[in-house]
C-alpha positions in Angstrom: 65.8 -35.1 28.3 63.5 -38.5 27.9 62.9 -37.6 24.4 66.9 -37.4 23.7 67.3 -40.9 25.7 64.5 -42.6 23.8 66.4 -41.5 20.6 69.9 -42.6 21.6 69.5 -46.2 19.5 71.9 -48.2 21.8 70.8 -51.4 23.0 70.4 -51.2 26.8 69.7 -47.4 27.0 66.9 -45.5 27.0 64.5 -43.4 28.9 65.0 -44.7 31.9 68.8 -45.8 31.4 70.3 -42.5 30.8 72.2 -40.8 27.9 75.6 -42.3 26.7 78.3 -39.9 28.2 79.9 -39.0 25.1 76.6 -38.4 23.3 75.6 -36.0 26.6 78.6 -34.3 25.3 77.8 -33.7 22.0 74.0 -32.8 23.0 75.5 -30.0 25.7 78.1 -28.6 22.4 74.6 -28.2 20.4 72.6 -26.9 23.1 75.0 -24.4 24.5 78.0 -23.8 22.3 79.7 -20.7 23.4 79.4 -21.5 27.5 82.3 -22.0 29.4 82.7 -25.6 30.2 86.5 -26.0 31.7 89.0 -24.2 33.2 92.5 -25.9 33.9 95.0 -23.5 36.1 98.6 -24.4 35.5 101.0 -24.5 38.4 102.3 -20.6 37.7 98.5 -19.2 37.6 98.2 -19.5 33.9 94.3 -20.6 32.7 92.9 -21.9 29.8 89.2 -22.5 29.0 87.3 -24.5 26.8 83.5 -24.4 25.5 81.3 -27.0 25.1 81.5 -26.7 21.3 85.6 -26.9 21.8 85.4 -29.4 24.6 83.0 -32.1 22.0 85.2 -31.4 19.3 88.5 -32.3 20.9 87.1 -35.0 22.9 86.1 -36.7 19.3 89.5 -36.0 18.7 91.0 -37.7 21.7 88.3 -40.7 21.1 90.0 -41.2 16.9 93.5 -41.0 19.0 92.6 -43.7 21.4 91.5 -45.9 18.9 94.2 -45.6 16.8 95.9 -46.4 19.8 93.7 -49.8 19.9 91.7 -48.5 22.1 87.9 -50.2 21.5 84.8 -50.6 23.5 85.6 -52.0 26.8 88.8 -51.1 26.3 90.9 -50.2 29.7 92.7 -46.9 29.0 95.1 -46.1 32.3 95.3 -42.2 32.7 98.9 -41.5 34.3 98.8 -38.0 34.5 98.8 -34.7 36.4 95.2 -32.8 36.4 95.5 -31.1 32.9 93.5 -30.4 29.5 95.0 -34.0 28.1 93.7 -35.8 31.0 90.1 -34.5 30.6 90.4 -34.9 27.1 91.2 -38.4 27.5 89.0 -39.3 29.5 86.2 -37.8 27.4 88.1 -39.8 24.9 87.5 -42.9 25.7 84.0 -42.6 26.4 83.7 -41.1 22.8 84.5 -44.6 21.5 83.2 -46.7 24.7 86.9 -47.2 26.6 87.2 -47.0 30.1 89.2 -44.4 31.3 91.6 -45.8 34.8 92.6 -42.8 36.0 96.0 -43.5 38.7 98.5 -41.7 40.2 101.6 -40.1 37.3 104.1 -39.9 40.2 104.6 -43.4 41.2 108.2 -45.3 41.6 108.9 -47.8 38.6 108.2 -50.6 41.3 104.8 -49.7 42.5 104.0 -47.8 39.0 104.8 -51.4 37.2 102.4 -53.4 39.5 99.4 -51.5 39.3 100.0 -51.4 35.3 100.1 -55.1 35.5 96.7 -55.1 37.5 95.0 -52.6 35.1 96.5 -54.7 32.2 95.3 -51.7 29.7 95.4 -51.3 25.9 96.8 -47.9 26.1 98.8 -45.8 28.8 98.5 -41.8 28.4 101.7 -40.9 30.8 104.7 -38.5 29.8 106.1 -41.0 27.3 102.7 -41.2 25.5 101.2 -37.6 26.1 102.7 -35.5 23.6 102.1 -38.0 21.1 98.4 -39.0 21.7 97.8 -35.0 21.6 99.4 -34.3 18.5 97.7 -37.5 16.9 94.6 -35.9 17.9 95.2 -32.5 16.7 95.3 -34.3 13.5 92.3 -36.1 13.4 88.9 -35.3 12.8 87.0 -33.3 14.7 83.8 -34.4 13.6 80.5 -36.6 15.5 82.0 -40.4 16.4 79.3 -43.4 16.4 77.2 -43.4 19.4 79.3 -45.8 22.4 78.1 -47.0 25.6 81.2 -47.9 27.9 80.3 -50.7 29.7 82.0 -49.4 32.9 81.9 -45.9 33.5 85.5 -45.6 35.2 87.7 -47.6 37.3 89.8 -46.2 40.3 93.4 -47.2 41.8 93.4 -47.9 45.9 95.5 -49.5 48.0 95.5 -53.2 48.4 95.0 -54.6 52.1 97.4 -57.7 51.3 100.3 -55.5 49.9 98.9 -55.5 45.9 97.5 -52.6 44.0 93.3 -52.8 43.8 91.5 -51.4 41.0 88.1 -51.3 41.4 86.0 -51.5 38.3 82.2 -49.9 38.5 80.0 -52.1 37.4 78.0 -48.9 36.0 77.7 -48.3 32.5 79.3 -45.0 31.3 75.1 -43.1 31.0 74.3 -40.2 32.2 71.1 -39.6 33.8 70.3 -36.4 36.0 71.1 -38.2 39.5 74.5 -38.1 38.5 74.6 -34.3 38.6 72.6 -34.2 41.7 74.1 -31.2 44.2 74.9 -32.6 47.5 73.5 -29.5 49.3 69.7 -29.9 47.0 69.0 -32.7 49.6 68.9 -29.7 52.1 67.7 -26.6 50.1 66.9 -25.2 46.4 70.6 -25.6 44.7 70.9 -23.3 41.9 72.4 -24.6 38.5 74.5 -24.6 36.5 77.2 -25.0 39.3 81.0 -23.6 39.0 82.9 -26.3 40.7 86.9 -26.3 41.7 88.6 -29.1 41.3 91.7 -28.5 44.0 92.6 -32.5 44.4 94.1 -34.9 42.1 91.2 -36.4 39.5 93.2 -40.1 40.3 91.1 -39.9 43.6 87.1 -40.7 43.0 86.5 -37.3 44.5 88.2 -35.9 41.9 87.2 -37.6 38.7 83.2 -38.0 40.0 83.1 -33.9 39.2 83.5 -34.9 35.5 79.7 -36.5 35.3 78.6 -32.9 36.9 80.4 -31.6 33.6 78.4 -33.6 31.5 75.6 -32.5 33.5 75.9 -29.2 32.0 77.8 -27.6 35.4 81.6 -25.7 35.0 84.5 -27.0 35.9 87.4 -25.1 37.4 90.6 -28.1 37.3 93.9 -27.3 39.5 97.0 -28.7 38.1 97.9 -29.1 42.1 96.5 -28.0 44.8 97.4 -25.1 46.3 95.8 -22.9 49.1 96.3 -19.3 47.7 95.1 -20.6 44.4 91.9 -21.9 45.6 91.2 -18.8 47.0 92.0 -16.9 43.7 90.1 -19.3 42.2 87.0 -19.0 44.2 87.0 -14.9 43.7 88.3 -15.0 40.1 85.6 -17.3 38.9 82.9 -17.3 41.5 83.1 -20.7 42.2 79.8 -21.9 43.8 81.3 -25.1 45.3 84.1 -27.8 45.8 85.0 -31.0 47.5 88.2 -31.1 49.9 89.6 -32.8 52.4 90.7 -31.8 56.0 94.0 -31.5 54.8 93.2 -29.4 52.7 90.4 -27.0 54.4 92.9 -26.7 56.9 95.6 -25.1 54.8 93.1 -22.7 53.3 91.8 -21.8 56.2 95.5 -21.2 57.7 96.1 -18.5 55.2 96.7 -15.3 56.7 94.1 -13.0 55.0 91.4 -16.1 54.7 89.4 -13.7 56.6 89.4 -11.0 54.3 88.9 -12.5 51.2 85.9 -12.8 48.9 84.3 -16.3 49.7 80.5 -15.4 49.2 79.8 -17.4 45.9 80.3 -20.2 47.7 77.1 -22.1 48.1 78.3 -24.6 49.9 81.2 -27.5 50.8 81.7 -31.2 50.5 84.2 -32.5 52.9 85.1 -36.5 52.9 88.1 -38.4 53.2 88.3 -38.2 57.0 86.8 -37.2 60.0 87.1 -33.3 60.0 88.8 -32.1 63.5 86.2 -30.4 65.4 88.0 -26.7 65.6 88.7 -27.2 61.9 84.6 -27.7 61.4 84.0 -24.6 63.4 86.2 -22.4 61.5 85.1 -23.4 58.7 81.0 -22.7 59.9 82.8 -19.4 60.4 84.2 -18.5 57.2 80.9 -19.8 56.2 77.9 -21.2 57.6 77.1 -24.5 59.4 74.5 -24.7 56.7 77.3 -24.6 53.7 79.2 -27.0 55.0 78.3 -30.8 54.2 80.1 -33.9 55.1 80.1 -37.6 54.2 81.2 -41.1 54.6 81.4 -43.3 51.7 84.2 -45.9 50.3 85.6 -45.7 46.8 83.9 -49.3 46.7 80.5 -47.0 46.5 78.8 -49.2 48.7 76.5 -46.3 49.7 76.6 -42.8 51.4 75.7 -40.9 54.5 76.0 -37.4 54.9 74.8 -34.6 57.0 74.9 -30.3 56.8 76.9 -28.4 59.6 73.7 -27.5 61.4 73.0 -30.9 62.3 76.6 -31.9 62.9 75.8 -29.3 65.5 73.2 -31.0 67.2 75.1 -34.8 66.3 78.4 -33.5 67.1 81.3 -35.8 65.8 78.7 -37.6 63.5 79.2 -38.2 59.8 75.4 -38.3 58.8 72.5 -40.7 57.9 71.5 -42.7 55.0 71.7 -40.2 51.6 69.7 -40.2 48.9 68.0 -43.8 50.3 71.3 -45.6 51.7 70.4 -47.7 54.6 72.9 -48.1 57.7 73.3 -51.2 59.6 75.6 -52.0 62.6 76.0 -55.5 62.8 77.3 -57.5 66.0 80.5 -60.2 65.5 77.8 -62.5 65.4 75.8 -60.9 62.6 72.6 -59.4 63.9 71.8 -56.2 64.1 72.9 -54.3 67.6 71.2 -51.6 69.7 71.3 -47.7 69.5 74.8 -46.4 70.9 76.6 -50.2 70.7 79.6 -50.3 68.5 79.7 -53.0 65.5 80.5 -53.5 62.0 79.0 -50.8 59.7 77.3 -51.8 56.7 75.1 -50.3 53.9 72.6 -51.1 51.0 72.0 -48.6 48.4 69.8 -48.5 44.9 72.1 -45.8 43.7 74.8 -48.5 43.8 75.5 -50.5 40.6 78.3 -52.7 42.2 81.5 -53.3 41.8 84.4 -55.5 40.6 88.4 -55.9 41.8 90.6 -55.8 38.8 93.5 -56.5 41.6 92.3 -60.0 41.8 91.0 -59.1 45.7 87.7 -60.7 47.2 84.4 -58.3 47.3 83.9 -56.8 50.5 81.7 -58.8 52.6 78.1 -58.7 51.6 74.7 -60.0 53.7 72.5 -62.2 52.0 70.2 -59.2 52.1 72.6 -56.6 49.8 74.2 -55.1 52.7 77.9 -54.7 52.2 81.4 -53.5 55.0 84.3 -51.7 54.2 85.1 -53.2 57.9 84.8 -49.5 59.4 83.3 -49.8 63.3 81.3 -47.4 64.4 77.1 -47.1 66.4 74.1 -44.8 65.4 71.9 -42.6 67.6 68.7 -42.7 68.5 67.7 -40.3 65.3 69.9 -42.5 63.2 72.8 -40.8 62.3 76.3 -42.8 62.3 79.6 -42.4 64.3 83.0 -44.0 63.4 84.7 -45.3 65.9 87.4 -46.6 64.2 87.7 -47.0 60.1 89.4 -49.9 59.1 91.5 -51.3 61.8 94.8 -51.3 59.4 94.2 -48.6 57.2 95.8 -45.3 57.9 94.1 -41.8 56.6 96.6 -39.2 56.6 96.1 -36.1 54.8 92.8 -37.7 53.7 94.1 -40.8 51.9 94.5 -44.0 52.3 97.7 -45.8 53.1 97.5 -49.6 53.9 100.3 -51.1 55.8 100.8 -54.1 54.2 101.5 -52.0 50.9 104.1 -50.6 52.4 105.5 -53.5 54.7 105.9 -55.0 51.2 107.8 -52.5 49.9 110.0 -51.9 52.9 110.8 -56.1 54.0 112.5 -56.3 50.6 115.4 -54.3 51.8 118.0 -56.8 52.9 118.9 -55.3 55.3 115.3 -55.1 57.2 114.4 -58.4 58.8 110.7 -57.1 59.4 108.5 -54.5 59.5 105.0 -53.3 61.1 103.9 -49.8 59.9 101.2 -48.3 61.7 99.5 -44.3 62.1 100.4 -42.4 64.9 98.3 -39.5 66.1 99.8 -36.0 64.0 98.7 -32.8 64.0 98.9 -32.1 60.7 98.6 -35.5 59.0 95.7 -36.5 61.4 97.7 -40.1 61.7 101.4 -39.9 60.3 102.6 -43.0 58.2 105.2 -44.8 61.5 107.7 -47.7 60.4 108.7 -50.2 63.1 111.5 -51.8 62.0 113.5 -55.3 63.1 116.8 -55.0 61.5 118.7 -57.6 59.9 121.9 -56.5 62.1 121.2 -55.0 64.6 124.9 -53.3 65.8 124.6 -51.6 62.7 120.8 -50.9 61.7 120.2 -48.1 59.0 119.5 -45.0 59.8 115.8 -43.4 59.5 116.8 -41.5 56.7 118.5 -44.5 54.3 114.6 -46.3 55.3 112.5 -42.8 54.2 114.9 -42.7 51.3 114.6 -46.3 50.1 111.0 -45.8 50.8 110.5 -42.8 48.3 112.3 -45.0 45.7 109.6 -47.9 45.6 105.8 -45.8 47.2 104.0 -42.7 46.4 105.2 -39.8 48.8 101.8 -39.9 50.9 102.8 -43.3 52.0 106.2 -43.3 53.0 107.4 -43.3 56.8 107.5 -39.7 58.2 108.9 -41.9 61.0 111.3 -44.5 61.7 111.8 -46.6 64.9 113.9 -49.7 65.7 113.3 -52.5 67.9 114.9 -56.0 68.7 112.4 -57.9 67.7 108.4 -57.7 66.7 106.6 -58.8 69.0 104.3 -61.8 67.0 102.1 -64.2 67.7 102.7 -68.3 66.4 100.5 -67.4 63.3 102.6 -64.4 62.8 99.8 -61.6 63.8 100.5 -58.4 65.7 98.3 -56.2 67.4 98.5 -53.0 65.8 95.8 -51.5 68.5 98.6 -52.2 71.2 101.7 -51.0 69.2 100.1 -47.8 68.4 98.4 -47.0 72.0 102.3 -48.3 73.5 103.3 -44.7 71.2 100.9 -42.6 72.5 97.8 -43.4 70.1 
């Protein structure tokens, strides 16, 4: 690989930088032409594959689209799509011609859709208006080698904004490939055979399910989902021997709830990423079952990329309830409110410092997470570490709700919901669920109170203005909520009044 990098004749890359993703591309189409390189499964079963030959030449394609489009180096290209052939292509596109692909949710209501657009600010928008006609403009152009690109930031990604806007966080990475960016989770444990066969089952909006793409420049097959699906994962995994996949709870749990998942063919699975939330311990054991505790990894990270910790089942065993240590060289601190470092088994702030991190930036406008003077940085999350240094969450961040393994903040949708007239105000908190692990729970002041909406009019007005994972499975109504003279609640005591 070094000689390829020293070759690549872009200022700012080399040996030691890495390869230029779509050149990596190109060098995989020379190097192994006729080898699988993706496979997308429509929603009624239906596949279609692509080589690394085919893959190169449409994504060259894709790239003359985009910049036809106006799309340039640097340019931001917002990917509002379902997981599909076009988004992949796109994506591939616009690191073909040095664009940065913004990958965000295709389902959003014209109100939240239009402020995350106005955050992102990009030169071109692949949705359903555009699709069609970005993919028939690239079947028409060539299919040939573009100029060698570097985009100067590898990706960004859409997430919910604490204050009520839309945050897109921009990596400060350049879009170069180097082999840490197709390192296995499970080869920091044991020998991880490659190339890999890796599902996609989530939507490639979420980090966890665009990162995959850098494994398929690392030379490893890609299995996409259209939507995720239980049965079809499990088709998937015996139809095309997948080897592994990331999920989260949610999801392992639906898998895992099929009738015959007992009987079916799980053994080229190598192993499991699970992140998004802290798995449920019966959910962990059924899965060590299905398994092993040795397949079955789990981690702790922010979108932010602020670093990583992880562990394998067999020592969740012996750290039970523990989302891992520092991985590949993250270092984990618990600070105290007043800054300094605290003792084994006391609860502070977590923060973490990582070389594998190249920073950060808010498109959105929103101020960096808070940093040490040292590089350490918080997502906010509390939690202690053992005496053998692995880390516990106590609590993530004391607003945000995970349920079904994403991220809702309140204030997103206490700005959506306050603009109803008649909804005086609002607190939305998560309540313990089953299923959701914390439900999405609207407390609501109304404007009149003899006649107050009903629950349904506020999860109906809700679905016209969020994305469906953030609307109110619940509605109450109160008199009046309870606020302090600067206009604070406490959450902790609202939710623990309902039961936790």
């Amino acid at each position: 690989m070094s000689t390829q990098t020293a070759s690549t004749g872009v200022p700012g890359t080399g040996p030691d930088d890495g390869i230029p993703f779509g050149t990596k591309l190109a060098q995989l189409a020379e190097q192994r032409p006729d080898d699988t390189a993706l496979t997308v499964i429509a929603r009624d079963g239906t596949a279609h594959s692509m080589t690394f030959a085919e893959l190169d030449r449409r994504a060259n394609q894709w790239g003359r689209a985009l910049a036809a489009a106006g799309a340039q180096v640097g340019s931001l290209v917002a990917l509002a799509i379902p997981n599909s052939q076009e988004f992949i292509l796109a994506a591939l596109g616009c690191w073909k011609v040095g664009a940065v692909p913004v990958p965000m949710r295709w389902d959003l209501p014209d109100w939240e859709r239009s402020r995350v657009l106005e955050v992102i600010d990009p030169i071109v928008v692949v949705d359903d208006h555009t699709r069609d006609a970005l993919a028939s403009r690239a079947a028409a152009e060539s299919d040939g080698p573009l100029p060698e690109v570097v985009s100067p930031h590898a990706n960004g990604i859409c997430s919910s904004g604490s204050t009520g806007m839309p945050k897109v966080i921009l990596t400060l990475a350049q879009g170069v490939w180097t082999p840490e960016s197709s390192f296995p989770f499970l080869a920091a444990w044991a020998p991880t055979p490659q190339p890999q066969t890796i599902l996609v089952p989530g939507p490639m909006y979420h980090t966890n399910g665009f990162s995959p793409l850098t494994y398929l420049l690392g030379g490893d097959r890609l299995v996409v989902l259209e939507k995720f699906d239980a049965a079809t994962v499990v088709d998937a995994i015996e139809r095309y021997r997948i080897t592994n996949f990331t999920a989260t709870p949610t999801m392992l749990a639906r898998i895992a709830a099929l009738p015959d998942i007992r009987e079916r063919d799980l053994s080229s699975v190598a192993w499991i990423l699970q992140g998004a939330a802290v798995m449920p311990h019966a959910l962990l054991h059924t899965w060590f079952e299905l398994l092993s505790p040795e397949q079955v990894v789990m981690a702790y990270g922010m979108t932010e990329n602020l670093g990583l910790t992880a562990l394998r089942g067999d020592e969740w065993l012996a750290h039970r309830g523990s989302v891992g240590r520092g991985f590949r060289d993250t270092e984990v601190q618990i600070l105290g409110l007043d800054g300094q470092p605290v003792g084994v088994h006391e609860h502070g702030e977590i923060y973490l410092r990582s070389p594998m991190s190249a920073g950060y930036h808010y498109l959105g406008g929103a101020p960096l997470l808070p940093s040490t003077p040292d590089g350490f940085r918080t997502a906010g999350d509390i939690g202690h570490v053992d005496a053998d240094g692995y880390l516990y969450i106590a609590d993530r961040r004391s607003d945000m709700i995970i349920t079904g393994g994403a991220n809702v903040f309140p204030a997103e949708v206490e700005c959506a919901l306050v603009e109803h007239e008649l909804i005086i105000d609002v607190v939305v908190i998560g309540l313990s669920d089953p299923e959701w692990g914390r439900r999405v729970h609207a407390v609501i002041q109304p404007a009149d109170p003899v006649n107050p909406l009903a629950e349904h009019e506020v999860i109906a007005y809700a679905k016209t203005r969020l994305a469906a994972y953030k609307v109110p499975k619940t509605v109450e109504f109160v008199d009046e909520i309870p606020r302090t003279a600067a206009t604070k609640v406490n959450r902790s005591a609202m939710i623990e009044a309902r039961g936790g």
